[in-house]
VOGU-3710 file (C-alpha; in Angstrom, 3 decimals, decimal comma):
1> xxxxxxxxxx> 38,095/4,020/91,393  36,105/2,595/88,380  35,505/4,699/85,267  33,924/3,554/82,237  34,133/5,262/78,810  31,784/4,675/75,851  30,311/1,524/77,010  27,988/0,131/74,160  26,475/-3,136/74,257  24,493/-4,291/71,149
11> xxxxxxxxxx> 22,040/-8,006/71,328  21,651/-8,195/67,677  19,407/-5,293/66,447  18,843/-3,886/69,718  21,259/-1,230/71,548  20,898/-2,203/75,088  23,868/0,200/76,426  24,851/3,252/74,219  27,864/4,903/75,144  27,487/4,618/78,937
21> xxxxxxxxxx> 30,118/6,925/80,902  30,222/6,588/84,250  32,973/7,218/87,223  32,541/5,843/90,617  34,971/7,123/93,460  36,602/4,652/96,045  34,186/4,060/98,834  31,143/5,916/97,220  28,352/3,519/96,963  25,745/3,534/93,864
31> xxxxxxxxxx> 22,862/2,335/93,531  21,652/1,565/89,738  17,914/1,761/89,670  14,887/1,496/86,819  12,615/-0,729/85,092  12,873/-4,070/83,908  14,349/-4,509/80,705  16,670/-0,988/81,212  19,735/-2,680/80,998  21,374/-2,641/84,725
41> xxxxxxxxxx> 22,369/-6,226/84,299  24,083/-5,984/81,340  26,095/-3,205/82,929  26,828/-4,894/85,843  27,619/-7,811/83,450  29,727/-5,856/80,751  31,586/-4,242/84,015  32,926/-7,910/85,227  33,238/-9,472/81,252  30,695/-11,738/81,994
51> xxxxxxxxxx> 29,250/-10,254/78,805  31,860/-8,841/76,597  30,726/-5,143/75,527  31,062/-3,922/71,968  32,871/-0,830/72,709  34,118/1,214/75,456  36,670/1,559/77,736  36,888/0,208/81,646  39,298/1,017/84,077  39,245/-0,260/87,630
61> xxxxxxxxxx> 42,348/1,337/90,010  45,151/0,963/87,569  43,856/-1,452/85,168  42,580/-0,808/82,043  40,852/-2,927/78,955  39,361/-1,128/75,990  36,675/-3,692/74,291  38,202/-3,073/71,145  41,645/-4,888/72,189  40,871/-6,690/75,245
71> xxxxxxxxxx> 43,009/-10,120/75,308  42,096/-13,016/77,869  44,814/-11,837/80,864  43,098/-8,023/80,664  39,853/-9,918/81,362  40,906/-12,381/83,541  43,081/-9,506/85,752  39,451/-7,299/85,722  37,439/-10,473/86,775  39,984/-10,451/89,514
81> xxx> 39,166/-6,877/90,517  35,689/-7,451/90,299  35,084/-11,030/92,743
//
């Protein structure tokens, strides 16, 4: 299962992920969908640490890293999850 709590996700001025909550069951597929410039890749990105959000909370199975206090071996363990 992956949940995500408060996801934010701020380029300067711009908000391009406010508070995102989101919960995706083992084996469901989703789809993310919209218009350029919406923010799905930064999601996808923020999901995987690629880009490291400002705030919020992700937890894949058992894992968990809050953005506020994630250290390197959270991240690295989530990349793991996420390959």
């Amino acid at each position: 299962m992956i949940s995500i709590r408060g996801l934010t996700k701020r380029f300067g001025s711009t908000t391009v992920l406010d508070g995102i909550d989101l919960d995706i069951s083992a084996g469901e597929r989703v789809a993310i969908i919209g218009p350029s410039g919406t923010g799905k890749s930064t999601l996808l990105r923020c999901l995987n640490y690629l880009d490291r959000p400002d705030a919020g909370v992700i937890r894949i199975g058992d894992l968990t890293v809050d953005a506020a206090t994630a250290k390197p071996a959270q991240i690295l363990a989530l990349r793991r999850c996420t390959a």
